[in-house]
N, C-alpha and C positions, 0 to 999 in steps of 0.2 A: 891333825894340824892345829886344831884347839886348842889353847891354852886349859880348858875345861871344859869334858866331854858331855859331860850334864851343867845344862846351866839353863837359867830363868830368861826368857824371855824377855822379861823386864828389866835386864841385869845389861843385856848386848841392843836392848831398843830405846831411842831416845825420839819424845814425839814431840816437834815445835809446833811453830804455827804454821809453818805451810807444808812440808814434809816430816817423812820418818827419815829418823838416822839409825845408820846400825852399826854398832862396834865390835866387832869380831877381834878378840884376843887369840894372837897368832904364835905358838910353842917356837916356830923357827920363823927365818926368814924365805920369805917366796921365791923359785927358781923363775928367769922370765914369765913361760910358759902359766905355770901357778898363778901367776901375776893376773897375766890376761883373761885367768881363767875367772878370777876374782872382781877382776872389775865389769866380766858381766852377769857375776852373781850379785855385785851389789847393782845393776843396771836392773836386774829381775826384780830384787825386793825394794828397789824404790818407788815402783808399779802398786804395790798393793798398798791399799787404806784398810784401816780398822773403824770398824765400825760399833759401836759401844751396845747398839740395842739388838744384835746376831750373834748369837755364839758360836764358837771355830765350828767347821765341820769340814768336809771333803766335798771339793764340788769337779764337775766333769765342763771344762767349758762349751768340746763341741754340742751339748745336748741341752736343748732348750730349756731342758728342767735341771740343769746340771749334776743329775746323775748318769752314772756311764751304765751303758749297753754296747751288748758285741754290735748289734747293725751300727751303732755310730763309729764303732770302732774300725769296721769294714769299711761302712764310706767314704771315712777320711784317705784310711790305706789307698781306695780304689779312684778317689778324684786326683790322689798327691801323685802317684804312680801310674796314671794314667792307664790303666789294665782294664781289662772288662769285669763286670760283677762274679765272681765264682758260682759255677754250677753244680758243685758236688752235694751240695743239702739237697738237690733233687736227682742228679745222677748216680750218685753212688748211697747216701744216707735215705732217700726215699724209696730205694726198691722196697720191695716185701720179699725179700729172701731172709735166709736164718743170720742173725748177727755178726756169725763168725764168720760166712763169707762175704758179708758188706767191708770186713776188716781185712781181710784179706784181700781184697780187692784194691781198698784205699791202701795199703802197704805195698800194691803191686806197682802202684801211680807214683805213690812218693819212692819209689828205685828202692825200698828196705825189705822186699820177703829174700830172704838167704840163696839165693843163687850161687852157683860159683863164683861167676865175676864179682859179687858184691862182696863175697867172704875174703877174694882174692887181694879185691883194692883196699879192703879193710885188716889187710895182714892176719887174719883170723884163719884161710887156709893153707896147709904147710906148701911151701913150695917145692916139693915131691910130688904134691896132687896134682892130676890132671884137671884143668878147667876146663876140658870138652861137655857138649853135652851129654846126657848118658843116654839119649835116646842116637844120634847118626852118629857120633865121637869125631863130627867134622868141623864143627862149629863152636867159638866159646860160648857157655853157658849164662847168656845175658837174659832177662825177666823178658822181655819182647823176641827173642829166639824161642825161648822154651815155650813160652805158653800161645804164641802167634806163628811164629814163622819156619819153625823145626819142622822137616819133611815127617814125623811122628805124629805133631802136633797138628797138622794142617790136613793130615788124612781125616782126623777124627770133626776140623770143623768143614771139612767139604761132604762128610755125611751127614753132618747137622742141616750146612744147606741145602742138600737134594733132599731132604726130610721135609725141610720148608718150600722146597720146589722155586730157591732161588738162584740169584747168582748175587755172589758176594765178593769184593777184593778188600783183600785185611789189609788194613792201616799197617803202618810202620810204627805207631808207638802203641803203647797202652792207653796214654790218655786219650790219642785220637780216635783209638779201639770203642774208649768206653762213651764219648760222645754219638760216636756212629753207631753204636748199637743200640744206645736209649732211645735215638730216636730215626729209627732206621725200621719201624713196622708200622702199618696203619694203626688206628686206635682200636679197633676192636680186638686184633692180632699182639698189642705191645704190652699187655697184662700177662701174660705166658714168654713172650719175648727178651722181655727186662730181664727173668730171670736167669733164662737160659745161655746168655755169657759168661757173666758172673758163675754159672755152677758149673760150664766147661773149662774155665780157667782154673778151676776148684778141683776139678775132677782131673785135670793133667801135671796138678800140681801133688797132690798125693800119689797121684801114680809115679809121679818121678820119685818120690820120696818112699814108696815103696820097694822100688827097685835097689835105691839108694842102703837103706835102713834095714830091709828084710830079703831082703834078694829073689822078688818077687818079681815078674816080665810080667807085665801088663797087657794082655789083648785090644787091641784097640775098640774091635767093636765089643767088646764089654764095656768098656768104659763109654762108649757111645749109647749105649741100652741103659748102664747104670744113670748117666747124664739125664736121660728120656725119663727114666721111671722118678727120679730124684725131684725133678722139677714137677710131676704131675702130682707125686705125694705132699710138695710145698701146694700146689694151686687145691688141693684135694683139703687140704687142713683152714686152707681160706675160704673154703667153701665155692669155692668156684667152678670146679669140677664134682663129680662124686664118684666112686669109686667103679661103676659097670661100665666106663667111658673109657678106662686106663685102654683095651684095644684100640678102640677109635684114634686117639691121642697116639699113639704109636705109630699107627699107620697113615693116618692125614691130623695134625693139629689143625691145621682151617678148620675141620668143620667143627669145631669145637667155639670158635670163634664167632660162626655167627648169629 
């Protein structure tokens, strides 16, 4: 809209004595809209003074020191929108599992690991495919079916809970999944706990993608043994465990715990 796309500063700023004026040479004429849009950008620059002994720089205003940081940048988000503080820097990015199911986990919250229904709504699977699950073929293939509430799925986490000697009701989503399970064990028990969601939502998602990709039927309680042993080789590498205990840990994790 420029009459000149590079131009001096000096050329479009006029400084009297009590304000700046600014002249912007305009190639056409302004549509109303344009109009109004203009008159509160010149509302914006008639806000700022120059100051002769500061040289230009970039400042942040919400931060005291006027350089920008993400927690200011949260703040603001979270006072303007009125939400609560986000918990995933300690729900999901502070477990101590391996990196790629921390990501996969946070892809499972934001509704983006490839599901059917997601490939479906995203015109990515042919509409020839079936979008059932591949584990009951009764259900669409939604990321909170497959990995929570699929009659396949929920065999394998009600033998996790009789492992733990609990009794558990699975949330309806995944975010509610992953708050409830952070902090859903005592503190001695939540160091082994944390990660053992996280690695059976891991462990049902490759088996479906096995099934899928290689035409592999997945035993359930395999994948519940491999779930067991997966998580004691992560606590074993943390030094938390060592390695004459993998029985123990199979048969009662409590006593591991105390």
């Amino acid at each position: 809209m420029a009459w000149k796309r590079k131009n001096w500063i000096a050329t479009i700023l006029s400084i009297g004595a009590r304000q700046l004026g600014w002249y912007l040479h305009l190639a056409l004429p302004l549509s109303n809209f344009n109009f109004s849009k203009m008159q509160e950008l010149n509302v914006l620059l008639s806000k700022f003074r120059l100051v002769d002994s500061v040289g230009d720089h970039l400042t942040w205003a919400a931060s005291p020191i006027d350089s920008y940081s993400i927690a200011d940048a949260v703040k603001i988000l979270v006072q303007s929108s009125k939400i609560e503080a986000p918990m995933w820097p300690k729900v999901i990015w502070g477990n101590i599992v391996p990196s790629k199911i921390m990501v996969f986990h946070w892809l499972a919250i934001k509704n983006s690991i490839p599901v059917k229904d997601v490939l479906a709504k995203r015109k990515i699977l042919p509409s020839n495919v079936s979008t059932l699950c591949v584990w009951c073929m009764v259900e669409v293939e939604t990321i909170e079916h497959l990995l929570l509430h699929c009659k396949w799925s929920s065999c394998i986490w009600a033998d996790l809970f009789r492992w733990w000697n609990i009794r558990w009701i699975m949330p309806r989503s995944i975010i509610e999944f992953s708050f409830d399970w952070y902090y859903g064990m005592g503190i001695k028990a939540s160091k082994f706990w944390k990660m053992i969601g996280p690695a059976t939502i891991w462990a049902i998602w490759t088996a479906r993608n096995d099934v899928i990709f290689n035409g592999k039927l997945a035993c359930r309680s395999n994948v519940v043994r491999n779930t067991k042993l997966k998580v004691f080789l992560w606590a074993s590498n943390l030094k938390l465990v060592h390695g004459l205990q993998a029985y123990v840990w199979e048969q009662n994790p409590f006593l591991l715990c105390i």
